[in-house]
N, C-alpha and C positions, 0 to 999 in steps of 0.2 A: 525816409530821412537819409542822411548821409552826405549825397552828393558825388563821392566815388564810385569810382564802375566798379561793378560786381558788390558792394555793399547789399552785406544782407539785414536789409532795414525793417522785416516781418520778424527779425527775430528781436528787436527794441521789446522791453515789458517794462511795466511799474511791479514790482512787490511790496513785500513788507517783510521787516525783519520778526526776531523773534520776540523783539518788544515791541513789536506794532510800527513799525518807524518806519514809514517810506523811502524807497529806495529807486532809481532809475539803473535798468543795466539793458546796456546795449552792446553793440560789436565795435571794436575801437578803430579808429580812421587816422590815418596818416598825418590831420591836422591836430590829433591831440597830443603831438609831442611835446609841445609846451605846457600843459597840463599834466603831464606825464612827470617831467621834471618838476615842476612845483610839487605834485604828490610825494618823488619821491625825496626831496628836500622838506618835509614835515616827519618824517619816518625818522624813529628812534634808530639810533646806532645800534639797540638789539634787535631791533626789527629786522634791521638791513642784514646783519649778523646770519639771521635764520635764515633768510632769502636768498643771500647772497653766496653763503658761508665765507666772509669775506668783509674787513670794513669798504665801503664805496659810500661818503659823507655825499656826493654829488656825483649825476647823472648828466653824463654830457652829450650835446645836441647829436653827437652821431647814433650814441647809442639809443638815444631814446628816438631816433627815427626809423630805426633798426627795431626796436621794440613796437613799434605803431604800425608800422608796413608790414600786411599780413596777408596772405591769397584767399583767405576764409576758407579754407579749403583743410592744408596739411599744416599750415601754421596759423593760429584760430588766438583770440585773445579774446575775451570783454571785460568792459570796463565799470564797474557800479557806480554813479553817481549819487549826491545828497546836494541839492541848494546850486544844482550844477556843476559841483566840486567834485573830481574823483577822489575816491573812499577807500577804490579796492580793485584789484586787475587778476585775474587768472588767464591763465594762457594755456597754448596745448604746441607742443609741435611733436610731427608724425615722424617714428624711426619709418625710412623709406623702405614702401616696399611692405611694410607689416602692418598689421591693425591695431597697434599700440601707440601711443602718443605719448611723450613724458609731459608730466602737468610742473606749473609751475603757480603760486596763489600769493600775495601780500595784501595785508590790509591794513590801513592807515592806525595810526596804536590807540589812537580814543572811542574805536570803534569795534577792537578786538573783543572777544567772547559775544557778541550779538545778533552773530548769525549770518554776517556781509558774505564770509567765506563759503558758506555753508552755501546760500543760493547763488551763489557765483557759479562754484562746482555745480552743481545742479543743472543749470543751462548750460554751463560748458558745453558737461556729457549729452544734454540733449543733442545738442549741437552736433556732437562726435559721432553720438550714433546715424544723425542723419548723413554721417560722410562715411562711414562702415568702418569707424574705431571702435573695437571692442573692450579695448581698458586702457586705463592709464599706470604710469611709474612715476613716481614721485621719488625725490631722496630728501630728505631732513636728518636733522640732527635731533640726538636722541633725547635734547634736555627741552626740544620744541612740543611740549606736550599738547598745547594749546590746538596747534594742527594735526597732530596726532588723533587727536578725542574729534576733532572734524571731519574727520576722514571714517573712521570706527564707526558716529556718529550716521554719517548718510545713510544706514541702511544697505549699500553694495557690500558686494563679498569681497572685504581686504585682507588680503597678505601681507606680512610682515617678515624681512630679514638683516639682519646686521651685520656690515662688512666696514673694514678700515675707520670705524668711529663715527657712522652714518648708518639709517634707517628706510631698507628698498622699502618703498610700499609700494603693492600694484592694487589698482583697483579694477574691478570689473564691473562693467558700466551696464548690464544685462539688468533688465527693470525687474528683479523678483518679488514676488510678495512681500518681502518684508521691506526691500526699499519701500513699495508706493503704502506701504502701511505709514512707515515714519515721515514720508513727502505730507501723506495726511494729515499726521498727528502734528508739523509743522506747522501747518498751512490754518489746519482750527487754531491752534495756540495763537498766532501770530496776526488772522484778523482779529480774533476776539480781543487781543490786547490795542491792536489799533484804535477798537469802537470805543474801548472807555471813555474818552473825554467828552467823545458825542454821548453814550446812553448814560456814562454816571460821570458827570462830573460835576467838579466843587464851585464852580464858579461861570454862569454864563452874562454876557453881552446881549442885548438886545439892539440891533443897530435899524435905526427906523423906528424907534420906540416913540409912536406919536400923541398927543395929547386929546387928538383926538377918537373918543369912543368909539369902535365899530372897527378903525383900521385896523390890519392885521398886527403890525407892531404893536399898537394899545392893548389890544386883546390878549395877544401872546405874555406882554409883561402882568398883563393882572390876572390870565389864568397862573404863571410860574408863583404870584405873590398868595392867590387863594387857597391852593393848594399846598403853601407852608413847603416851600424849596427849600432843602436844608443848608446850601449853599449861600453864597454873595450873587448878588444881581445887582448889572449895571445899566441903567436905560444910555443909549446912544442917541444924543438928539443935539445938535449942534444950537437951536432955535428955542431950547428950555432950558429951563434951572434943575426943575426937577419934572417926573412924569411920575402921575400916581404917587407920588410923596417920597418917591425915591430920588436922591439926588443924579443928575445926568451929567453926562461927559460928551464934549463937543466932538469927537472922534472915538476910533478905538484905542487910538496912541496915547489917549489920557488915561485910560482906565489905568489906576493906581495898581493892578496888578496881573500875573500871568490869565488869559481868560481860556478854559479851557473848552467853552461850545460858544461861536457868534452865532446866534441866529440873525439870520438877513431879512431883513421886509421892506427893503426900500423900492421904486421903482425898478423894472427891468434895466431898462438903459444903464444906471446908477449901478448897479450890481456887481460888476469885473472891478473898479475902480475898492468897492468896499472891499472885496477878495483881497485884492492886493496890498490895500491895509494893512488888513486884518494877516493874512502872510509875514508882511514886515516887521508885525506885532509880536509875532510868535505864535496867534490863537491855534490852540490844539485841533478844532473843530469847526465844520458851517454845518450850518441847516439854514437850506436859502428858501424863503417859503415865496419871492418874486415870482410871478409868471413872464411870459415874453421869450422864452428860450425856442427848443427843437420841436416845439407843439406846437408852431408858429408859422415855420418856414425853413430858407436857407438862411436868413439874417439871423432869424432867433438862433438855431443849430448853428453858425458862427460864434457865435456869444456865450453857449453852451461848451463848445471846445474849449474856447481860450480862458473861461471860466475855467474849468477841467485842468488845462494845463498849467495854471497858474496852483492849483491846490496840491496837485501829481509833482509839480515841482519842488517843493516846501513840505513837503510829507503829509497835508493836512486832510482828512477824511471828509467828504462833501456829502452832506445828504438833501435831496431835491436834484436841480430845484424846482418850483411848481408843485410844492409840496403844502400839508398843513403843519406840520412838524413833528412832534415824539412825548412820547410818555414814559416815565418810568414811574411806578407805584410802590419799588420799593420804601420802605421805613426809612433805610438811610441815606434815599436820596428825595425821593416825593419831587418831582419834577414834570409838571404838564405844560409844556413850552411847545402847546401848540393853540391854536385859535379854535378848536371842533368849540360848536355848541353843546354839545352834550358831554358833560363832565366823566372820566372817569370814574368808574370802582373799581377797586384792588380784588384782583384774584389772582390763580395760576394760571390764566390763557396767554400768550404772547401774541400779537395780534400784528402784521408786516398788510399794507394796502397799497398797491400801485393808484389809486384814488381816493382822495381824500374825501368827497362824498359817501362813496361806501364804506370806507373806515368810518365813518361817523356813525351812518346806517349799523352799521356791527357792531360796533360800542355800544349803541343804543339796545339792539335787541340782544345783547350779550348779560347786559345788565338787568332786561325784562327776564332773563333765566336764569335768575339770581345766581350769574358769574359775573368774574369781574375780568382786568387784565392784569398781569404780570407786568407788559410794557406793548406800546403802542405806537408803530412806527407807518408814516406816511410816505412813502417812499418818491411819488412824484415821476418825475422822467429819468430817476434812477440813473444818471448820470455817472456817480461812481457808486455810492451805497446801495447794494439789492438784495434780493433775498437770502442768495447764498451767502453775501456777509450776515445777512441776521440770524441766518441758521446757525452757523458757526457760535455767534454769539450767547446765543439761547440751548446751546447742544447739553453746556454742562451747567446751566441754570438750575438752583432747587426751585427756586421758584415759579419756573414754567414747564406745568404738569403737558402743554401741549401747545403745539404750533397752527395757528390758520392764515391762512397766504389768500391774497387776493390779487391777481397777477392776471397785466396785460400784454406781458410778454415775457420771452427767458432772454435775457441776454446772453449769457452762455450756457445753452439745452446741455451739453454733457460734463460741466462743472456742477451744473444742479443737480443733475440724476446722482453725482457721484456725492455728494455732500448731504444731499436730502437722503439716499438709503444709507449714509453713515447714521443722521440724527433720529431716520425713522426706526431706527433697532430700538431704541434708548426711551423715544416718545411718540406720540402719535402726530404726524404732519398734517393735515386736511389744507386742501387748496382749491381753491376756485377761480377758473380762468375763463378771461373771456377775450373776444375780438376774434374769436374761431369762423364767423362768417363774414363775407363780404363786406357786408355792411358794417357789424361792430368792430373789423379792423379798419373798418375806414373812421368809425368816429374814434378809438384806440389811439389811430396816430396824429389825429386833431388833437387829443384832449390829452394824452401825454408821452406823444411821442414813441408808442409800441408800436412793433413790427407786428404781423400776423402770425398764427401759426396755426395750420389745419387742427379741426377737431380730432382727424384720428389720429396724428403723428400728437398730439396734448396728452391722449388716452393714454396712447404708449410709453411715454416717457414719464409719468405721474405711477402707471401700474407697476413699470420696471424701476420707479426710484421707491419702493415703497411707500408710495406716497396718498393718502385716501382721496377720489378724487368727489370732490361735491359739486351739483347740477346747478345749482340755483344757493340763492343767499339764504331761503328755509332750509335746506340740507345742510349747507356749509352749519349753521347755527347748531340744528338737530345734532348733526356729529360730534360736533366741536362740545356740545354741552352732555352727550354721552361718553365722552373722550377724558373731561374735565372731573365728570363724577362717576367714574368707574377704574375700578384696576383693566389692564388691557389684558384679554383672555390670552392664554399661552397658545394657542391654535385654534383650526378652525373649524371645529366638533362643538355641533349646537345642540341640546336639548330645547322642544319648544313647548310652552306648560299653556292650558285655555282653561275654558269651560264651556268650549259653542268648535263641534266639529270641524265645518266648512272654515271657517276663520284660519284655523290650524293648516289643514289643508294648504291653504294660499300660501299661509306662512310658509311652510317644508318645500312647495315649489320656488318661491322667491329665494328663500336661503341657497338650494340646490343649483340654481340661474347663477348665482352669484357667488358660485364655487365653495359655498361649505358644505358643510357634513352634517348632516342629519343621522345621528349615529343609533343602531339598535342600542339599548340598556341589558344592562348582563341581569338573569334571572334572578340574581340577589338583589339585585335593586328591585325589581318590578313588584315582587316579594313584601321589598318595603314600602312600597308606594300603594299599594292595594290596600294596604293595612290601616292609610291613613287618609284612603280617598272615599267618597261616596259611594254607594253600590252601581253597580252597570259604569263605572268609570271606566277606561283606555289606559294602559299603565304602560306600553309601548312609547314610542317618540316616532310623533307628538303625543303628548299625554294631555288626556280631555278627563278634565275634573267632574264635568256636567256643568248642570245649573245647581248641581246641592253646595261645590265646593265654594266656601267661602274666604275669608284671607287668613284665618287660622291654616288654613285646609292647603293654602296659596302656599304660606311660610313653609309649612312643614314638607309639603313638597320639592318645594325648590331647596331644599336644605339635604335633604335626602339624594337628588336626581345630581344636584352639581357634585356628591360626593362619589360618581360615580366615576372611575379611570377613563369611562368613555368618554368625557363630558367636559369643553373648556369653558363653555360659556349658555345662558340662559336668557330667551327670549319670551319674554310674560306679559 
């Protein structure tokens, strides 16, 4: 984007503030001086104050052409947008000659305390360091607290000094640990508050709510009606009075109140026009469950962007689309606004599927293991909502004892690794990927639009995110249901208990293969275990009960052996 030379248009992002709220920041262009001046004509007289140290009520066309015309280089600026409207501008210019730049940051005053400044400075400095600035100087005044605590705030090692009734700060823009600790602890906080209106919200739209049985919109509204949504629900149908005995509204622009998730079901084609709707509505959310998008072609992946950027523009969170939709099982929300055949049950599992066949698949055999889910999200061609946002979302859930991922592609491999071994300290991740061969990335990118990814480079990024990887959909289950009904052992020292040698045997080399510890038992235990096992029993590890030991024999065993220092966990 851009359009001027030298315009560094890779460095454009979407984020999200620290209440969730979408933002656009890009590198500023010589044609936003006019925008420039409108921004700084909505700015409080105190604003301008702190900025400027100085009243300046209006910004005149030289200056602000002088402020917009930048080399991207030693004079660097970007500019945050909302709704297309700048919000918020930081700038840098370089003392020549030295690797320090003075920063300069304002943000529009209805948007101050939210975080605009915070990721502004953020890319800045990324920005600086790709040009070999090592800090910044800033000067404020000392009653500007606000920018003060944002600076503190990032994480960088800042200095502070006081001279003539002003505030040096220098920052140094070196990424140490504690920066990318608190970049983190943003970046969870700030998807997870974006997801709310898609995973819990008060009030959903069904647009395409059809009358007739079997469509996705009919199905979608009388699964959210079965399942007792503790919310408002409005069928969207332009062609009925009511759908399912709920009264309908002929667009989104009637619905008598704020809608905080539209789910979409109408045809593809129809699709971008309902976006844009439902954007002008204000809806907090989509879950588009249309097919016809980037699993299609180049028309459909046309349709899919401008989709995208109609939602990226409006702050609005998009899941799909070519999706089946989402589940929450919460008590205070009970929300199944998706079409699967197979009903939820409520447990702790949180369940995320790049395919909505196999998400069903799972639901179904999740429940034959008498678990349930947490929440159950379809993800589709993952257009903007993917796994990494549901991690995020699910990290500080009580209610999700564990995570299982069904993935046919990463969209960004080192935002996952780095997010997934945040949430796998906390809870156990289990994932299962596929389109690793030829063939299944060929049907992958038919059916929703995944890239490929080699089986070894999957291995490797799953081992190195802590992440447990599963073979097949019986493993993925298997884990996932030993995951759900167990404490996670503190490391990886196995005791293994039988009563049939050879069995044991396999077991000690499988464990060993697969890098635990099959640990000796200290003499005091063995001691105890002798005492309460059969004669000619094994009271080493593996420990062989025989054929005498029975489940009494079993308990007292295993009761005994995991109390040992040597001992995290037991395979029986």
């Amino acid at each position: 984007g851009g359009g001027e030379v030298g315009y560094p248009g890779a460095w454009e992002i979407d984020t999200l503030l620290a209440d969730g709220t979408g933002v656009h920041l890009r590198p500023v262009r010589p044609s936003d001086a006019p925008k420039l001046i409108e921004f700084h004509a909505h700015l409080s007289p105190e604003t301008i104050h702190r900025r400027f140290f100085a009243a300046r009520p209006e910004l005149d066309g030289d200056e602000a052409v002088r402020l917009t015309t930048v080399d991207y280089a030693d004079r660097m600026a970007f500019v945050a947008e909302a709704r297309t409207r700048i919000v918020a501008v930081a700038r840098y210019d370089r003392a020549p000659g030295t690797p320090a730049a003075e920063l300069a940051v304002v943000v529009t005053d209805e948007l101050q305390g939210r975080g605009v400044g915070t990721v502004l400075i953020e890319q800045l400095a990324a920005y600086a360091r790709s040009r070999s600035i090592e800090r910044f100087v800033a000067e404020t005044l000392p009653e500007n607290h606000a920018m003060l605590a944002v600076f503190d705030d990032l994480g960088f090692v800042v200095e502070r000094a006081t001279h003539d009734g002003a505030v040096d700060v220098t920052i140094e823009l070196a990424t140490t640990p504690a920066y990318l600790a608190a970049r983190d602890d943003r970046e969870r906080r700030a998807i997870a508050r974006s997801l709310t209106p898609l995973l819990g919200p008060a009030s959903i739209a069904v647009v395409g709510a059809s009358r007739r049985a079997g469509s996705a919109g009919h199905e979608i509204l009388r699964s959210l009606l079965a399942f007792d949504f503790t919310g408002r629900v409005y069928p969207v149908n332009p062609a009925a009075r009511s759908v399912c005995g709920v009264p309908a509204y002929p667009d989104i622009a009637s619905v008598p109140e704020p809608v905080d998730l539209a789910v979409v079901a109408v045809p593809g084609p129809a699709v971008l026009d309902v976006v844009r709707q439902c954007a002008d509505a204000g809806v907090g959310s989509l879950a588009v469950v249309s097919s016809g998008f980037a699993e299609t072609g180049a028309e459909g992946r046309r349709l899919e962007r401008e989709t995208l950027e109609v939602t990226r523009r409006h702050g609005i969170r998009l899941l799909g689309p070519n999706c089946l939709g989402l589940v929450n099982t919460d008590p205070d929300i009970q929300m199944n606004a998706s079409f699967s055949p197979v009903g939820p049950t409520t447990g702790n599992v949180a369940l995320a599927s790049q395919s909505g066949a196999v998400g069903v698949m799972l639901l179904e055999r999740i429940a034959d293991a008498d678990l349930g889910v947490s929440a159950f999200v379809s993800m589709g061609n993952k257009a903007d909502v993917s796994s990494n946002d549901l991690l995020c979302a699910w990290e500080d859930d009580p209610r999700t004892a564990v995570v299982a991922l069904y993935l046919e592609s990463f969209g960004n491999p080192r935002k996952f690794a780095r997010i997934a071994r945040r949430v796998a300290r906390k809870k156990p991740v289990v994932a299962l990927k596929s389109g690793t061969s030829v063939a299944g990335a060929r049907g992958a990118r038919s059916h929703s639009a995944a890239a490929a990814t080699p089986e070894v480079a999957v291995e490797e990024l799953l081992r190195s995110s802590g992440v447990i990887h599963a073979n097949g959909l019986d493993e993925l289950v298997d884990v996932v249901t030993l995951c759900a009904s167990s404490p996670m052992p503190a490391g990886r020292r196995v005791v293994l208990v039988g009563n049939s040698g050879g069995p044991l045997v396999l077991a000690a080399d499988a464990c060993e293969h697969a890098g635990l510890v099959v640990p000796e038992l200290s003499g005091a235990t063995v001691d105890e275990l002798l005492a309460v096992m059969p004669p000619a029993s094994a009271a080493t590890n593996p420990i062989d009960m025989t054929s005498g030991g029975d489940q009494a024999c079993l308990v007292a065993v295993l009761r005994r052996a995991l109390a040992d220092p040597a001992v995290d966990a037991a395979i029986a």
